[in-house]
C-alpha positions in Angstrom: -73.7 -12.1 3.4 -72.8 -14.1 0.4 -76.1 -13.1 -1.1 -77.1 -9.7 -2.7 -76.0 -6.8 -0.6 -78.1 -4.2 -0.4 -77.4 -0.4 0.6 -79.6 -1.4 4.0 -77.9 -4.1 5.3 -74.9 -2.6 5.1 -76.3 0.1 7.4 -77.4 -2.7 9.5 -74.3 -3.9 9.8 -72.5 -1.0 10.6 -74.8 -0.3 13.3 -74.1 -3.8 14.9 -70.3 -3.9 14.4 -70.6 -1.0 17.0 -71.8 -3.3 20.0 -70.5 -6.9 19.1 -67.6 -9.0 20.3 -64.4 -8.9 18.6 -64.3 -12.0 17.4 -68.0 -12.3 15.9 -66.8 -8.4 14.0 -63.7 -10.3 12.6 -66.2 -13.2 11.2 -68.7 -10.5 9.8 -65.8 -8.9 8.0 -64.5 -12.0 6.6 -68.2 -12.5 5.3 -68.4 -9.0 3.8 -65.3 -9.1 2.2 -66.0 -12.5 0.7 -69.5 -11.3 -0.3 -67.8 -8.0 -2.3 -65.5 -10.5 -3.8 -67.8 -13.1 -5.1 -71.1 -11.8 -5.4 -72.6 -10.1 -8.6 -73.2 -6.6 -7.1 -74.4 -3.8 -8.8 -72.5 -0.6 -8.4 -74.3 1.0 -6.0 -74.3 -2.0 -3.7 -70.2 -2.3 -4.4 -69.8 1.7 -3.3 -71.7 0.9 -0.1 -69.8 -2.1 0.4 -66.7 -1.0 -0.3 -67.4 2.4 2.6 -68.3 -0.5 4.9 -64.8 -2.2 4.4 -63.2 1.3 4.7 -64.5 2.0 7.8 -63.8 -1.7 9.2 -60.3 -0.5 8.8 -60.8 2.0 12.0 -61.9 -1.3 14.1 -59.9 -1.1 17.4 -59.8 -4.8 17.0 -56.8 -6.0 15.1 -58.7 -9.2 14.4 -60.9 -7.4 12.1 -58.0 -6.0 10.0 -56.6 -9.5 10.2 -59.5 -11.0 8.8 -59.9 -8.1 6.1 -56.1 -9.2 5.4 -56.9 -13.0 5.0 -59.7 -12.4 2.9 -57.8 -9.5 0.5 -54.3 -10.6 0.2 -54.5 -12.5 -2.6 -57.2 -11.1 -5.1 -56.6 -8.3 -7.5 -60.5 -7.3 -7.5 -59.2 -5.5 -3.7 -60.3 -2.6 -3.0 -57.1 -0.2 -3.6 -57.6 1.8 -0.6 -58.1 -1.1 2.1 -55.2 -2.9 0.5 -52.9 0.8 0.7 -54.8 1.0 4.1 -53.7 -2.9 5.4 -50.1 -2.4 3.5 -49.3 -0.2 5.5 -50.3 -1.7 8.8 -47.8 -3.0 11.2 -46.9 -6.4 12.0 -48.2 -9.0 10.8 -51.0 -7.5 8.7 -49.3 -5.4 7.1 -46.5 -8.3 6.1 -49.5 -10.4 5.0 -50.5 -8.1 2.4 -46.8 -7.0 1.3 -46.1 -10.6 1.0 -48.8 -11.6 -1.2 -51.4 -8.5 -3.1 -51.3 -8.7 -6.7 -52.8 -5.0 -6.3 -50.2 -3.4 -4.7 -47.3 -1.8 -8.1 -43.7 -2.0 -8.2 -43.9 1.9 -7.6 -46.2 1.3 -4.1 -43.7 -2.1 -2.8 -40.4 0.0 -3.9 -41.8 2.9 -1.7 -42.3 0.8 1.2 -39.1 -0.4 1.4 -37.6 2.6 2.0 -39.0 2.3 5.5 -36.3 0.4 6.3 -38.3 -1.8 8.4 -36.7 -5.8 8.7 -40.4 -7.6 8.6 -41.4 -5.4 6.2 -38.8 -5.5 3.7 -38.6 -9.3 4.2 -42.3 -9.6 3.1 -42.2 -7.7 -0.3 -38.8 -9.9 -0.6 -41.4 -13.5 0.0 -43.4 -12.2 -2.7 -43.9 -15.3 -5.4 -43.1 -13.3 -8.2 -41.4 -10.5 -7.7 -39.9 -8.3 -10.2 -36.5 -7.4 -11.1 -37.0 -3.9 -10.1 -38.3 -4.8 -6.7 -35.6 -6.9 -6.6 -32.7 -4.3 -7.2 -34.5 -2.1 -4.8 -34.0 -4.6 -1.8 -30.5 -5.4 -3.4 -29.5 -1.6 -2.8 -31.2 -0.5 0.2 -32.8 -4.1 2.0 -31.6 -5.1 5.6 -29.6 -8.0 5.9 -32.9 -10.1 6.4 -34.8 -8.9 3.8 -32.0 -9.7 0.8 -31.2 -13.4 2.4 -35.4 -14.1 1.9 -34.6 -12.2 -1.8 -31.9 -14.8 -2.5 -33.8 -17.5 -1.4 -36.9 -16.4 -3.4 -37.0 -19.1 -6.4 -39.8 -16.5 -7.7 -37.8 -13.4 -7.6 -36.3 -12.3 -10.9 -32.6 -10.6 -9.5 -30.7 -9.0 -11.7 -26.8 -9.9 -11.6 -26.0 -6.9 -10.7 -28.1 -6.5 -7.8 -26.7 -10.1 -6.8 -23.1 -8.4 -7.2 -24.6 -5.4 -4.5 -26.1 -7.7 -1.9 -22.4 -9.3 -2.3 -20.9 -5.9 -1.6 -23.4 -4.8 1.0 -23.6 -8.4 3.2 -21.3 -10.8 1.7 -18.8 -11.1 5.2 -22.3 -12.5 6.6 -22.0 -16.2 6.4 -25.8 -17.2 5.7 -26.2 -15.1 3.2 -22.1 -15.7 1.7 -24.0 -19.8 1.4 -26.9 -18.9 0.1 -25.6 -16.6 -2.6 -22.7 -19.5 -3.0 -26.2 -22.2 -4.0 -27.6 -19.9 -6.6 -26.2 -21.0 -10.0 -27.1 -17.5 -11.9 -24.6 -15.6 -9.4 -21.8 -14.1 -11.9 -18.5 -14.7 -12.0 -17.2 -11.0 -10.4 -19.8 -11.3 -7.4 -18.5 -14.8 -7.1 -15.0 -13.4 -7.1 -15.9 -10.6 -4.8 -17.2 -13.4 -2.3 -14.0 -15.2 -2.6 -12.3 -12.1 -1.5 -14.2 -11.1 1.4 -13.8 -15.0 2.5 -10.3 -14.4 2.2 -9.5 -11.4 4.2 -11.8 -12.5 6.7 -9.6 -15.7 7.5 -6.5 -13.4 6.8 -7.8 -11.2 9.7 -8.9 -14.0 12.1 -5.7 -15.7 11.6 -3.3 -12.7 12.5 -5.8 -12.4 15.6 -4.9 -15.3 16.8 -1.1 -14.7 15.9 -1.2 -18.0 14.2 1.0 -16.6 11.9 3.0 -13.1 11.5 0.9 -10.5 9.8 2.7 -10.8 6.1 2.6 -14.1 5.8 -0.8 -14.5 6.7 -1.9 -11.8 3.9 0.6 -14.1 1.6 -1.4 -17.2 2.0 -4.7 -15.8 1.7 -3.6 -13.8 -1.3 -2.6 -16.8 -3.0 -5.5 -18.5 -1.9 -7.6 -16.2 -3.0 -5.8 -16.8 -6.3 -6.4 -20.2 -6.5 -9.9 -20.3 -6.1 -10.3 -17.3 -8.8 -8.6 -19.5 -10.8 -11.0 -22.3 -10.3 -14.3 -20.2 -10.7 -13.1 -19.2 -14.0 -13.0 -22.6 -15.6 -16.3 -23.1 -16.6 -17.4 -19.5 -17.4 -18.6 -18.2 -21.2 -16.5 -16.1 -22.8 -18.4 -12.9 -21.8 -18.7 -13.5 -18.5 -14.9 -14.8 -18.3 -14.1 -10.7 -19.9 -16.3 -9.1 -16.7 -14.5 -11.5 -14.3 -10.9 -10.1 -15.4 -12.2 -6.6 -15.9 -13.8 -6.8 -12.1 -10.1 -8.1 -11.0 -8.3 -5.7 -12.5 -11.0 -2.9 -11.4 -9.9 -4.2 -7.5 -6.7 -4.2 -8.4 -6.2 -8.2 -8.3 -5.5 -8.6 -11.5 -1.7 -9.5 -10.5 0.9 -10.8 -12.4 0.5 -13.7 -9.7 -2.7 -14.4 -11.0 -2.2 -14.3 -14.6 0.4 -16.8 -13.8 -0.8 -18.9 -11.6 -3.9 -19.3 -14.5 -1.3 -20.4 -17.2 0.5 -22.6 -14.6 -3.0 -24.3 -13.9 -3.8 -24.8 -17.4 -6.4 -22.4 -17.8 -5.5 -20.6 -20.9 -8.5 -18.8 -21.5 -8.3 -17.1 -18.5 -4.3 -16.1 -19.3 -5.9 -15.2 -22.9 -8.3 -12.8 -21.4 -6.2 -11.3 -18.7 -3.2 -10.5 -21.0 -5.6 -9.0 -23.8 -7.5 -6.9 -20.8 -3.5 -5.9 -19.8 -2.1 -5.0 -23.8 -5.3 -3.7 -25.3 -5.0 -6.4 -27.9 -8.1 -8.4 -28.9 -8.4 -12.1 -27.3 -7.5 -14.1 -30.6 -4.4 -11.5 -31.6 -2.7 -12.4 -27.8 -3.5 -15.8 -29.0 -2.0 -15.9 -32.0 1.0 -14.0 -30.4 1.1 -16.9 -28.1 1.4 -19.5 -29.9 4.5 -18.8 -31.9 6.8 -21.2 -31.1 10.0 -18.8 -32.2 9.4 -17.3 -28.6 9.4 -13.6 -30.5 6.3 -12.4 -31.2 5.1 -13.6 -27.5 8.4 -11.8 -25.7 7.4 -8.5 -27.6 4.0 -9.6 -25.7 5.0 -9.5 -22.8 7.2 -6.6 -22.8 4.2 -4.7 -23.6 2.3 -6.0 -20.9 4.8 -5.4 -19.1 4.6 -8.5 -16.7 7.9 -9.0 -14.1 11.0 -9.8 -16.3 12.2 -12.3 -14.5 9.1 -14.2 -14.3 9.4 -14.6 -18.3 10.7 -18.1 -18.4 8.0 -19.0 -16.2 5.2 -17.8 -18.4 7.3 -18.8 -22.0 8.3 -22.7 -20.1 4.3 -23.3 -19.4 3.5 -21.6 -22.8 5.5 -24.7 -24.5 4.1 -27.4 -22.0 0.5 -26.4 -23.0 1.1 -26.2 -26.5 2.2 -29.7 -26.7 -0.4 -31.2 -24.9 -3.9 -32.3 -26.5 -6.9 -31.1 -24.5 -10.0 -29.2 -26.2 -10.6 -26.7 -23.2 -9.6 -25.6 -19.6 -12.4 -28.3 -18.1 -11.0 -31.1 -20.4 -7.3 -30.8 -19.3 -5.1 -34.2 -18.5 -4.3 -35.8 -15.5 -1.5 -33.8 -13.8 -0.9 -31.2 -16.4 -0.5 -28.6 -14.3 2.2 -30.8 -12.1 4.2 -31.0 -15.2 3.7 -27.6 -15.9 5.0 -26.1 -12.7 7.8 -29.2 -12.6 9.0 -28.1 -15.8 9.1 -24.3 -14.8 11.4 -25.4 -11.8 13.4 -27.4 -14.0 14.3 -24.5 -16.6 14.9 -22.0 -13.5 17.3 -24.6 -11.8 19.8 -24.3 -15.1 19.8 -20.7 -14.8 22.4 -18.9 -12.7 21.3 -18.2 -8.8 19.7 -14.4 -8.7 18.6 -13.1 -5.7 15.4 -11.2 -6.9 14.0 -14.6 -8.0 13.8 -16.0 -4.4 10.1 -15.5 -4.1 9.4 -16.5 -7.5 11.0 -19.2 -7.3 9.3 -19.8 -2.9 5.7 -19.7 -5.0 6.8 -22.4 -7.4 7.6 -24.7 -5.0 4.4 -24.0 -3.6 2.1 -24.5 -6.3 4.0 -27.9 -7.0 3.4 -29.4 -3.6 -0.2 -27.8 -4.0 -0.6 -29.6 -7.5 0.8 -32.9 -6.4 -1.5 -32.7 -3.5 -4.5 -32.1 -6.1 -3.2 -35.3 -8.2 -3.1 -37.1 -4.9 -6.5 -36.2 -4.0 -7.8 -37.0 -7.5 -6.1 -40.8 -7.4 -7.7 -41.2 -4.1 -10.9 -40.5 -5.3 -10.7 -42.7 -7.9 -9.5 -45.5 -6.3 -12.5 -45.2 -3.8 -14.7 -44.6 -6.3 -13.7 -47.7 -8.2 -13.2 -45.6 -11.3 -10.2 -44.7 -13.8 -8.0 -42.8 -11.5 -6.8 -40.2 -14.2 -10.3 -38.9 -14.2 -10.0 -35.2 -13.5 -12.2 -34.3 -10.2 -14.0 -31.4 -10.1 -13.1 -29.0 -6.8 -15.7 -28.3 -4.6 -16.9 -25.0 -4.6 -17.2 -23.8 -0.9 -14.9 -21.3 -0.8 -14.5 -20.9 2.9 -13.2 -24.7 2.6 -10.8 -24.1 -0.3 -9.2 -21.2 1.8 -9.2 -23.0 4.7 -7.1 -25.4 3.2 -4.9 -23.4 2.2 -4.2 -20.7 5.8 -3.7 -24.6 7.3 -1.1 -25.5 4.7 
């Protein structure tokens, strides 16, 4: 068969297929199939060898559609019908071809998946190259299954925002809540989003177990939520730092919490964005406004924004810290600014008269101090076991289940 095929001995063929084993069909096929691949046919020799493959497809043997499969999979010189015909097979023949026909269009694989079926959609998912709107297909509609092999897919070209759907759609599931966490293209609001759903799951889990009452448990995830936002927006480019605060303020978590939590932290740009998201003023105009050291311009700020009044000192006290300190960015900070930050908040609220509507204010600063000096702690400790410069800022680790963790057992 990997000679010349003629119109006869395809008859032949067909007439012994009828009375021969399964297993000696399946080799004939795989022959046949090899020979319309690879041999220089003519057309009228193709046509009859192409009707001969057809009518393999109605073998009752699944072996012969397997072998049609293994032979076919890969070429693009398929047959278009026996590759539609194998496609849509069941099982594994049909995931063979899914997984791996260069003849099957985005139009045909996008189609399939509506079938909702798990192997299925995880094949076209496996494919080497798969493009982006394959991709967004399994992002919107995919089973759980089908977008953790999309994730995995080093080949597939996903588009952020079908990332951000699979977050929306399956990001409570841990696997793929780790496997979207590896991928270092995932943006900075489906990041966020994960952060979120990592939180309230804990929240949830914790109040279950009435570990703690039901408000403060929502208080410490809140605030841990916070933190890591905080965190995941240090190293972000400007544009994507924008999205992150417009996708907070979108869920409603752009609080004044957060916004000063950021400038507590040290992370300015973040405060910058937020605040210029909140007044409708440009990034660089809310800097400016910031940086007056008369305290006006920034006051009529922050009136505007319309930020708690009596968390004003706060915000101005850690304004002033940061402005006399000499880093270049929010990744190139110094050792225990944002100790001295929140230190130096507490010290300016303690020579203010008592007032009763700062008690929670003033609860969360006293938080996020113990919380910083057990981040300088941390920091000294790996230093020292690292034989390094202590003062050498360490970069938190991004598992965000672990950060939160952390924080519920605080």
């Amino acid at each position: 068969m990997d000679a010349r095929v003629s119109i006869m001995i395809v008859r032949h063929f067909l007439r012994w297929v009828k009375t021969a084993p399964a297993g000696e069909r399946a080799d004939a096929t795989s022959a046949l199939a090899r020979a319309y691949l690879y041999s220089d046919l003519d057309m009228d020799d193709r046509q009859a060898a192409e009707a001969a493959l057809l009518i393999l497809l109605d073998d009752p043997s699944p072996l012969v559609r397997l072998a049609l499969a293994d032979a076919f999979a890969e070429h693009r010189r398929a047959p278009v019908g026996v590759i539609l015909a194998l496609a849509n097979e069941p099982g594994e023949i049909g995931a063979i071809v899914l997984s791996r026909s260069p003849v099957l269009s985005d139009g045909e694989l996008v189609e399939m998946l509506a079938e909702a079926n798990p192997l299925r959609q995880s094949a076209i998912a496996a494919r080497e190259r798969l493009p982006a709107p394959v991709a967004a297909a399994i992002a919107e509609s995919g089973c759980s299954e089908a977008c953790l092999t999309l994730i995995e897919n080093a080949g597939a070209d996903v588009p952020g925002f079908a990332l951000g759907r699979i977050v929306a759609r399956f990001g409570h599931l841990p696997a793929l809540r780790e496997a979207l966490l590896a991928r270092s293209d995932l943006p900075a609001e489906a990041h966020q989003a994960l952060i979120r759903s990592v939180a309230d799951t804990l929240s949830a889990f914790v109040v279950q177990c009435e570990w703690l009452p039901p408000e403060q448990a929502a208080r410490v995830s809140r605030e841990a939520c916070e933190k890591a936002t905080v965190v995941l927006a240090e190293d972000r480019a400007t544009g994507e730092l924008r999205a992150l605060v417009e996708h907070l303020r979108g869920k409603g978590q752009l609080t004044p919490g957060l916004v000063l939590r950021s400038l507590l932290s040290g992370h300015v740009r973040l405060f910058l964005e937020a605040v210029s998201l909140l007044s409708g003023l440009p990034t660089a105009k809310v800097a400016a406004l910031a940086a007056d050291r008369s305290g006006g311009a920034f006051r009529a700020l922050y009136d505007k924004v319309g930020l708690p009044r009596g968390a004003y000192l706060a915000f101005r006290t850690a304004l002033q810290v940061v402005q006399r300190e000499n880093y270049l960015d929010d990744r190139t900070q110094p050792s225990g600014l944002k100790r001295r930050i929140v230190e130096r908040v507490l010290e300016e609220y303690a020579k203010q008269p008592a007032r009763e509507e700062l008690g929670h204010l003033l609860a969360a600063l006293r938080r996020w101090q113990m919380e910083a000096a057990r981040e300088e702690a941390r920091a000294l400790e790996a230093g020292l076991v690292a034989d390094v410069d202590p003062v050498i800022r360490v970069e938190p680790a991004d598992e965000t289940a672990d950060v939160l963790v952390t924080e519920l057992a605080a």
